[in-house]
C-alpha positions as CSV (number, residue, x, y, z in Angstrom):
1,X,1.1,-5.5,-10.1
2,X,3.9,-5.7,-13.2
3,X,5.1,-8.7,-14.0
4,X,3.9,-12.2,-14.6
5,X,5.0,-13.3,-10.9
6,X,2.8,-12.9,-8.1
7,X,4.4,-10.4,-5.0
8,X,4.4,-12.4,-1.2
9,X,4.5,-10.1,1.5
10,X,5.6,-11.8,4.7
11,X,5.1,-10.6,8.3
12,X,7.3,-11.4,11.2
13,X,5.8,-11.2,14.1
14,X,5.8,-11.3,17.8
15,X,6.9,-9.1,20.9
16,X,10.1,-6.8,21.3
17,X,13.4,-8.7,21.7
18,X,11.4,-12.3,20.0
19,X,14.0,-11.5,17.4
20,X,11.8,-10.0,14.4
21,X,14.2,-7.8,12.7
22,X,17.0,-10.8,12.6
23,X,14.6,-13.4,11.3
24,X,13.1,-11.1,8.1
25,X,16.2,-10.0,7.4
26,X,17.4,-13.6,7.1
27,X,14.3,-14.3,5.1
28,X,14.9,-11.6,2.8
29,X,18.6,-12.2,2.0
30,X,17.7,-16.1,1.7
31,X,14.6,-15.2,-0.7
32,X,15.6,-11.6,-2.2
33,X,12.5,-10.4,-0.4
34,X,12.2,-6.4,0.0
35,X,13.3,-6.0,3.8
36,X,11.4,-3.3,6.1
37,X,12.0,-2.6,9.7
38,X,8.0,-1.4,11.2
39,X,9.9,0.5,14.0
40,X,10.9,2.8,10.9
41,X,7.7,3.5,10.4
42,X,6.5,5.2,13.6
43,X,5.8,9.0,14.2
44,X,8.1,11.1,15.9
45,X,5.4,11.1,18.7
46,X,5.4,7.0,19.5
47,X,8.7,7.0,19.5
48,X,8.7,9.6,22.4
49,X,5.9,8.2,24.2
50,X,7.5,4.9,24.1
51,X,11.3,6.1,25.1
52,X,9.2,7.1,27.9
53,X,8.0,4.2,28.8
54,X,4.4,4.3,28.0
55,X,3.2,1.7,25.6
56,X,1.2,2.6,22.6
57,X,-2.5,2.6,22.7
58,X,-4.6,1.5,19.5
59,X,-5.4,4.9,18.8
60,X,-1.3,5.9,17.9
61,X,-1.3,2.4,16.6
62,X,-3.6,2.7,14.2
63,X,-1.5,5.4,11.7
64,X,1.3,3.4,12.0
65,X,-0.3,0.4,10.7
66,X,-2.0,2.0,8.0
67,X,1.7,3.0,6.7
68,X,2.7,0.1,6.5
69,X,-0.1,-1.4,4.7
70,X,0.4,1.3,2.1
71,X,4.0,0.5,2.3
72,X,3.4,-3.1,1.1
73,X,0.4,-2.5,-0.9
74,X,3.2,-0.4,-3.5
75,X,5.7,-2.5,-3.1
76,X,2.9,-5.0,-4.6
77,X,2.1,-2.6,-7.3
78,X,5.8,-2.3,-8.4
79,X,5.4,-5.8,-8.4
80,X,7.8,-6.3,-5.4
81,X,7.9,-8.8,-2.5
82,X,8.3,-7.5,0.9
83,X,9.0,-9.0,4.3
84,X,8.6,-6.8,7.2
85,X,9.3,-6.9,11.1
86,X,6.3,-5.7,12.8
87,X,5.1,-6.6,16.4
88,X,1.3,-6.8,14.7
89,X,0.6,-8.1,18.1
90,X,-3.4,-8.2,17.8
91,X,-5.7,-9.5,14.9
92,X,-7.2,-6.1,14.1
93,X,-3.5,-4.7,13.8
94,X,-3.0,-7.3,11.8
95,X,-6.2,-7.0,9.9
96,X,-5.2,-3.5,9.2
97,X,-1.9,-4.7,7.7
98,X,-4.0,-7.4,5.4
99,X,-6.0,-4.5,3.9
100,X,-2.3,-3.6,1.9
101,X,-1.2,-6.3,-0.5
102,X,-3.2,-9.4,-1.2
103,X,-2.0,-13.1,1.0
104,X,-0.3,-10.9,3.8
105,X,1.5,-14.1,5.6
106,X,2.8,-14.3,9.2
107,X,5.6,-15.7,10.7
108,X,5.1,-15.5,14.3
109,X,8.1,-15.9,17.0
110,X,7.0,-17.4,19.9
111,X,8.5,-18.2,23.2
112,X,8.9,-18.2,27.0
113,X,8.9,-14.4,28.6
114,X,11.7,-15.4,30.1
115,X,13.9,-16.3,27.2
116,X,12.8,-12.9,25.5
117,X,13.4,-10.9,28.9
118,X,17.0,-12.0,29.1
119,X,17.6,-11.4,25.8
120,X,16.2,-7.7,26.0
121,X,18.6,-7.3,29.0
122,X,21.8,-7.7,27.1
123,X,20.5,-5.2,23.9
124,X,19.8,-1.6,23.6
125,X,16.8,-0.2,21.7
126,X,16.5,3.2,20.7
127,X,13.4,3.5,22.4
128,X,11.6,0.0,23.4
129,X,12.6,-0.5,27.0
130,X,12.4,-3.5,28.5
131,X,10.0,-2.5,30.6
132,X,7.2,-2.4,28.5
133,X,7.7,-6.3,27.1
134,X,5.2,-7.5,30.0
135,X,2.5,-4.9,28.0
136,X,3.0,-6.5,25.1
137,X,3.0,-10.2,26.3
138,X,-0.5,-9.1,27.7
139,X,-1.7,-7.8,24.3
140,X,-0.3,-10.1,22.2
141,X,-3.2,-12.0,20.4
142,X,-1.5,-15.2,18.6
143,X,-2.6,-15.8,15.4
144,X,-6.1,-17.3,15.0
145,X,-6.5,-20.9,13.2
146,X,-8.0,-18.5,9.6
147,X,-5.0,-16.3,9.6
148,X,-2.3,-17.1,7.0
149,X,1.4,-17.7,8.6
150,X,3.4,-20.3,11.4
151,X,4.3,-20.2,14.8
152,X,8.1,-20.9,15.1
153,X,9.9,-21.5,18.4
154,X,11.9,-18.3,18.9
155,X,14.4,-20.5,21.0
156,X,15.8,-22.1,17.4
157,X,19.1,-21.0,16.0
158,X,18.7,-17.9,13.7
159,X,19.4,-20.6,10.5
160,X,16.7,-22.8,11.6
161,X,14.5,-20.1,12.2
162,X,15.1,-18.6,8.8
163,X,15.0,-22.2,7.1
164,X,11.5,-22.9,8.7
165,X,9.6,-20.0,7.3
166,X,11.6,-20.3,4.5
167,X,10.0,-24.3,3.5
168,X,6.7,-23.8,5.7
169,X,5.7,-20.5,3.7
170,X,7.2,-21.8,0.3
171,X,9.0,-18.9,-0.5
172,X,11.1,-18.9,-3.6
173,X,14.6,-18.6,-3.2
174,X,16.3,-16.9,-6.0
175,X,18.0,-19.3,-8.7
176,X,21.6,-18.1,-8.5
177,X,22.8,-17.2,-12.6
178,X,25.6,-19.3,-13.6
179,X,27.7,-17.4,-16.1
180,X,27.5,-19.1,-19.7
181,X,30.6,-20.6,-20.7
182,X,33.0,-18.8,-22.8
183,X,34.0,-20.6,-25.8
């Protein structure tokens, strides 16, 4: 790591349509945070299985994961936070993204099936059909009580959402410069 500050890297987690992507990219614009989307991450392979409709086993999981832990573990070198929205649904997925950076935190959106069903029926995904949130709700593994991160209420306004992770993770928020005065 470079730098006398230490790196955070931040997970947001939870299933499709529990509003991920949204959340860390209000975390990193609040925090100046290194944004990722995980979805960005996948091979050219899960991407087709999934615009198929089959969900992902563990074995095309695993690859994936292991990206994205290298992902984060140079962002932590070049002495860069990150925040990244990943489904990291089960605690060896997110085991595997631990074994990046040191203190991987999770922010986990969490809410009714039928809150995160209607909102997956009024959005497109290039490939995540809403017919495949039920496989995730039944792998989903929420975070165990020795796992670093929250549990947020996905049902609270993006702002609040933001705010919460925000205060309950400590994140710095950048001190905004005031331009010296001109004499």
């Amino acid at each position: 790591m470079t730098g006398d500050r230490p790196t955070r890297h931040v997970v947001v987690m939870g299933v499709s349509g529990a509003g991920k992507t949204t959340v860390a990219q209000g975390i990193a614009a609040s925090t100046g945070l290194t944004f990722a989307e995980a979805d960005e991450f996948h091979s050219e392979a899960g991407v087709a299985r999934m615009r198929a409709g089959v969900p992902l086993d563990d074995e095309a999981r695993w690859p994936w994961l292991r990206a994205l832990a290298d992902w984060m573990a140079s962002r932590h070198r070049e002495g860069t936070s990150t925040v990244l929205a990943c489904s990291a649904l089960k605690r060896s997925y997110r085991d595997v993204l631990r074994q990046g950076p040191p203190g991987v935190e999770f922010v986990h959106l969490d809410g009714p099936a039928e809150v995160i069903r209607e909102r997956m029926s009024t959005r497109t995904h290039p490939y995540m059909p809403a017919s495949l949130l039920d496989s995730q709700i039944e792998t989903l593994e929420r975070l165990w009580p020795d796992e670093p991160g929250i549990v947020l209420d996905l049902r609270l306004p993006l702002e609040a959402l933001v705010a919460a992770a925000v205060e309950q993770l400590d994140l710095a928020v950048p001190e905004r410069s005031t331009p010296e005065p001109t004499t």
